[in-house]
FIKOLZA-1660 file (N, C-alpha, C; in steps of 0.1 Angstrom, whole numbers, plus 5000, padded with zeros to 4 digits):
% residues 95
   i   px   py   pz ch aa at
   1 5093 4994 4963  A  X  N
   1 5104 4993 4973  A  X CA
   1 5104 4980 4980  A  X  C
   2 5112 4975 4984  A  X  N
   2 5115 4965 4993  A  X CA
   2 5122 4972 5009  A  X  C
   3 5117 4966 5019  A  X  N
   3 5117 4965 5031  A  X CA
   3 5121 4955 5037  A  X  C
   4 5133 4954 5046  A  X  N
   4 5141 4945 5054  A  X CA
   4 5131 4941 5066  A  X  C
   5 5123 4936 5068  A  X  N
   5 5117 4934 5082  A  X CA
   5 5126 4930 5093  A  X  C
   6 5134 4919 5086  A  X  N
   6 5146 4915 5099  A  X CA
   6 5149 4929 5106  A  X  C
   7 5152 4942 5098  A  X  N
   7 5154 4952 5109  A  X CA
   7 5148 4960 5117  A  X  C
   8 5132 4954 5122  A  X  N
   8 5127 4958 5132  A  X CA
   8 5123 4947 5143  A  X  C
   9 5124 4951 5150  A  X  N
   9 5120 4941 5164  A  X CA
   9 5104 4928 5159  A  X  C
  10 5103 4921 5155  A  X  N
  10 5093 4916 5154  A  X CA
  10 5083 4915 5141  A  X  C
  11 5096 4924 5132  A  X  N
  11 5088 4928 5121  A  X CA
  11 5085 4915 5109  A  X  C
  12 5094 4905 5112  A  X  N
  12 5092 4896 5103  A  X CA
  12 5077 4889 5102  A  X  C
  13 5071 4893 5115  A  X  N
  13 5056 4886 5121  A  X CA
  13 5049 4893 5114  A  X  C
  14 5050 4905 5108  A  X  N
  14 5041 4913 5104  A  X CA
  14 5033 4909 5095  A  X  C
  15 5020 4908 5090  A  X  N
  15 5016 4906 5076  A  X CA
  15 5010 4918 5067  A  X  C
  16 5011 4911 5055  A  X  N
  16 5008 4923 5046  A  X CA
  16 4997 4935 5054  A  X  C
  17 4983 4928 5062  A  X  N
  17 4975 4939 5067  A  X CA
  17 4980 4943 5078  A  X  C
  18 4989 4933 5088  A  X  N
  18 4991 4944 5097  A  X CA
  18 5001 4956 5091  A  X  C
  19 5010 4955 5085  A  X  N
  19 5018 4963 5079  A  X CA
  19 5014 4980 5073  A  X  C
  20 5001 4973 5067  A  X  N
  20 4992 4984 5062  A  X CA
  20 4987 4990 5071  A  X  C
  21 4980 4985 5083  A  X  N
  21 4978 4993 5089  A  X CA
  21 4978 5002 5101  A  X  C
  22 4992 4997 5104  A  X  N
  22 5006 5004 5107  A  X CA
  22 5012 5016 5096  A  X  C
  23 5010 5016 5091  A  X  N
  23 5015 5029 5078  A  X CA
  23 5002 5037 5079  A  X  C
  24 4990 5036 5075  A  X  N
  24 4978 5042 5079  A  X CA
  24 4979 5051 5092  A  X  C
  25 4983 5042 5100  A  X  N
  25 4984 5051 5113  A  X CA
  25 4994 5063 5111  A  X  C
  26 5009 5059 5105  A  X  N
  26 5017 5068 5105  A  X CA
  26 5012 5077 5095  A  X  C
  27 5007 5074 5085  A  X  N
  27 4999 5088 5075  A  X CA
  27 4993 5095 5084  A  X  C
  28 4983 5090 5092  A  X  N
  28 4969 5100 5099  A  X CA
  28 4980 5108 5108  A  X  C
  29 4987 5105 5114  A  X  N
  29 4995 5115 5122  A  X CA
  29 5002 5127 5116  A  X  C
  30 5002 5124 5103  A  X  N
  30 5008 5138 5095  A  X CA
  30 4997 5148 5094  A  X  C
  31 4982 5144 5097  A  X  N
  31 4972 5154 5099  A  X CA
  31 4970 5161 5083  A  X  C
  32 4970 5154 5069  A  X  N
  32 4968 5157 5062  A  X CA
  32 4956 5157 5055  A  X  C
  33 4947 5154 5061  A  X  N
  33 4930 5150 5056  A  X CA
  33 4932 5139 5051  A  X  C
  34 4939 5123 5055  A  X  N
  34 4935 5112 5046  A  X CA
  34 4926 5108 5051  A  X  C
  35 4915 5103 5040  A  X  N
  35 4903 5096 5047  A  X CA
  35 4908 5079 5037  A  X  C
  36 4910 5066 5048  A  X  N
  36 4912 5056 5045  A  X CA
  36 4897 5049 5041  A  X  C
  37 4905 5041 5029  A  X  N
  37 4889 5031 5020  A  X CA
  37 4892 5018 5019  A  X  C
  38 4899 5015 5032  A  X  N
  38 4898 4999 5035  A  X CA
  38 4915 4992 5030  A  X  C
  39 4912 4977 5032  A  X  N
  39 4926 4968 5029  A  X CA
  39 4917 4963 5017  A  X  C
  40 4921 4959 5007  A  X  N
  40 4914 4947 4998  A  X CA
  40 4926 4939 4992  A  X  C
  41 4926 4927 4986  A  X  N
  41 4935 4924 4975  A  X CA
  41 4931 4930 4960  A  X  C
  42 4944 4926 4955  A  X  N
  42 4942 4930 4938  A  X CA
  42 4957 4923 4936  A  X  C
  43 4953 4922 4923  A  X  N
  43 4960 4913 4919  A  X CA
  43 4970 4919 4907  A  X  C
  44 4986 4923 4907  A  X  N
  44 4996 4926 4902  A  X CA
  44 5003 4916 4894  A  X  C
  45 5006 4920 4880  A  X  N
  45 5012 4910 4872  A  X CA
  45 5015 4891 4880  A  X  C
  46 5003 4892 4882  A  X  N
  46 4997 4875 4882  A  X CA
  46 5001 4871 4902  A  X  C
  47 5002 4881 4907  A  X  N
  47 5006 4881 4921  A  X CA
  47 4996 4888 4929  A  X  C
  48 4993 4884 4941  A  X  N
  48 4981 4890 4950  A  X CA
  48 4991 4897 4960  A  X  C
  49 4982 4910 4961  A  X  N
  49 4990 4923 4971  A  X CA
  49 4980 4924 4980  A  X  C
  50 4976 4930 4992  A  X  N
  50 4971 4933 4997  A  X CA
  50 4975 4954 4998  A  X  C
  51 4962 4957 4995  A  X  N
  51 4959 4972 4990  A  X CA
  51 4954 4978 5000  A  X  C
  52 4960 4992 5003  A  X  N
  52 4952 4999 5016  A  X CA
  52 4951 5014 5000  A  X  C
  53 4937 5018 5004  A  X  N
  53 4936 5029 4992  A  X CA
  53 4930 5039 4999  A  X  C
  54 4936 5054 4999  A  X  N
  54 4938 5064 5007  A  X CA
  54 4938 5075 4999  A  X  C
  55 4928 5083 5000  A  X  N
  55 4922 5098 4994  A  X CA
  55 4925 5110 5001  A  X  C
  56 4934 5122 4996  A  X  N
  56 4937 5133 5003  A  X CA
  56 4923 5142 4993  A  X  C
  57 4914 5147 4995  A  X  N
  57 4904 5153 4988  A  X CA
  57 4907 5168 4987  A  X  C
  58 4913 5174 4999  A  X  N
  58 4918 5190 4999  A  X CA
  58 4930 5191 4985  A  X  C
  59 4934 5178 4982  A  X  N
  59 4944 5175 4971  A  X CA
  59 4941 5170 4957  A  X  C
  60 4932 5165 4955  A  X  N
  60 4923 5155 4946  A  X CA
  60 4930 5146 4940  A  X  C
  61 4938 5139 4951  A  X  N
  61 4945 5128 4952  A  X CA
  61 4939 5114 4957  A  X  C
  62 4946 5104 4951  A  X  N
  62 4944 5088 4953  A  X CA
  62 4957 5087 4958  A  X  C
  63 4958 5077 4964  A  X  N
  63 4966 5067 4967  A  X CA
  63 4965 5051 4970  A  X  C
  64 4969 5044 4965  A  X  N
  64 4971 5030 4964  A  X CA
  64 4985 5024 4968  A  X  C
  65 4986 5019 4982  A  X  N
  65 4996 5011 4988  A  X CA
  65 4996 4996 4985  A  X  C
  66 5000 4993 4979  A  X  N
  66 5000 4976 4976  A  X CA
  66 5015 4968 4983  A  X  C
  67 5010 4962 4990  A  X  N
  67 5023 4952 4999  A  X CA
  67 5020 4937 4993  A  X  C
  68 5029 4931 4994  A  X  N
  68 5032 4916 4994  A  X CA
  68 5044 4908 5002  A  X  C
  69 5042 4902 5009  A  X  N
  69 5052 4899 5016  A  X CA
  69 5063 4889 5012  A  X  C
  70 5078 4887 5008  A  X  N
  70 5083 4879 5004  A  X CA
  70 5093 4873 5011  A  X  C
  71 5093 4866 5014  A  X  N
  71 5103 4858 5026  A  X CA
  71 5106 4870 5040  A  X  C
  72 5117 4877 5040  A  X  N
  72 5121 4886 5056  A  X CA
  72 5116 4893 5048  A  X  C
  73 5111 4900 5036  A  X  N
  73 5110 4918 5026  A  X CA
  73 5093 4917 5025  A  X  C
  74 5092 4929 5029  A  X  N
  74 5078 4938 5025  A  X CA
  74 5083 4944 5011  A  X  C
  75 5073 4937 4999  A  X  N
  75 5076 4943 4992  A  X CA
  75 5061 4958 4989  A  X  C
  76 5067 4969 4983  A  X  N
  76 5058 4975 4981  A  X CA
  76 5056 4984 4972  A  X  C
  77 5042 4986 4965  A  X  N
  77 5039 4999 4953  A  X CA
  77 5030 5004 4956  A  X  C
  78 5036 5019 4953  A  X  N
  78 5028 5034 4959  A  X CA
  78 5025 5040 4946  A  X  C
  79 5009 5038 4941  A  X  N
  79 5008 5046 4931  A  X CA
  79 4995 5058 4937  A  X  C
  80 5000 5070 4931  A  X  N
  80 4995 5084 4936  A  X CA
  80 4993 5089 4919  A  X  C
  81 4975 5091 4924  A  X  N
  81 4967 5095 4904  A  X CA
  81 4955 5105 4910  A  X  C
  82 4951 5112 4901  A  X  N
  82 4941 5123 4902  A  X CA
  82 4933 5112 4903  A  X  C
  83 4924 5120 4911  A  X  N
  83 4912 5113 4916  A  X CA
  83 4896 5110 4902  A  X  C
  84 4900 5097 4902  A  X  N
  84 4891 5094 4890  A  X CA
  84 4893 5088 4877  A  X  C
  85 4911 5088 4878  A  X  N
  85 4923 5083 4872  A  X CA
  85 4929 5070 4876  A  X  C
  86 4921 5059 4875  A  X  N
  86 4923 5050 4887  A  X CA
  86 4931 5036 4878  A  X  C
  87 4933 5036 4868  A  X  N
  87 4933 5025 4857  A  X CA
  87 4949 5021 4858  A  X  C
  88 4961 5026 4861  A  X  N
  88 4975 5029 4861  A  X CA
  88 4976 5015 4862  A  X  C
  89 4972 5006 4879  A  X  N
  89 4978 4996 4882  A  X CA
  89 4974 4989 4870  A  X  C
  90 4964 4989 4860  A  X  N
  90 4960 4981 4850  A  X CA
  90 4971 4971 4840  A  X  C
  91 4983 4984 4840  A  X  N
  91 4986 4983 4828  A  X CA
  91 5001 4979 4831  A  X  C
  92 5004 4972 4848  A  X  N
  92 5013 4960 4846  A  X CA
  92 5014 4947 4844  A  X  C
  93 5022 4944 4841  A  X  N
  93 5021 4928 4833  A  X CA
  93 5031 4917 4841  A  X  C
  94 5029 4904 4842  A  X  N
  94 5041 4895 4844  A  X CA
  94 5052 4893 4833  A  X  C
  95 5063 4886 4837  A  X  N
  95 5073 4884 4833  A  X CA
  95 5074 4869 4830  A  X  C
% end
C-alpha cells in the first residue's frame, strides 16, 4: 500500500522508524497479545525497507511490516505466515 503523508499534520517528517513505531503503538492498543521483535532493515527486490516484525502467539501468527519511504508516500508490505513459515519475502524480485 502506499500512504499520502502530505495528509497528516507533520507526517511528511516521519521516517520509515518513526512510522513503525507509531503503528506498533496502534496494534498494542487492540490488546491482541502482540509481542514486538524490534525495527531492522531487509532488503526487497534490490531496495532497503525498514521491518517492524510482530508475533500474535495465541494465533501462531507472524507479521512483517516493511516501510520505505518515497518522496511525500509511506510505501508499505504486510506479510502475515504461520509462525516458522518465514521464507515468503524471499521470493520477490526486482524489475
Amino acid at each position: 500500500m502506499f500512504e499520502n503523508l502530505t495528509m497528516h499534520i507533520g507526517g511528511t517528517r516521519l521516517s520509515e522508524t518513526q512510522y513503525l513505531e507509531s503503528l506498533a503503538e496502534q496494534l498494542d492498543s487492540f490488546e491482541m497479545g502482540y509481542t514486538f521483535l524490534g525495527i531492522t532493515d531487509t532488503t526487497i527486490a534490490g531496495q532497503t525497507y525498514k521491518t517492524l516484525e510482530a508475533s500474535i502467539d495465541i494465533y501462531g501468527l507472524t507479521q512483517f511490516y516493511h516501510a520505505r519511504k518515497i518522496d511525500t508516500f509511506m510505501c508499505a508490505i504486510i506479510v502475515t505466515i504461520d509462525q516458522g513459515n518465514d521464507n515468503l519475502i524471499s521470493r520477490f524480485s526486482g524489475l
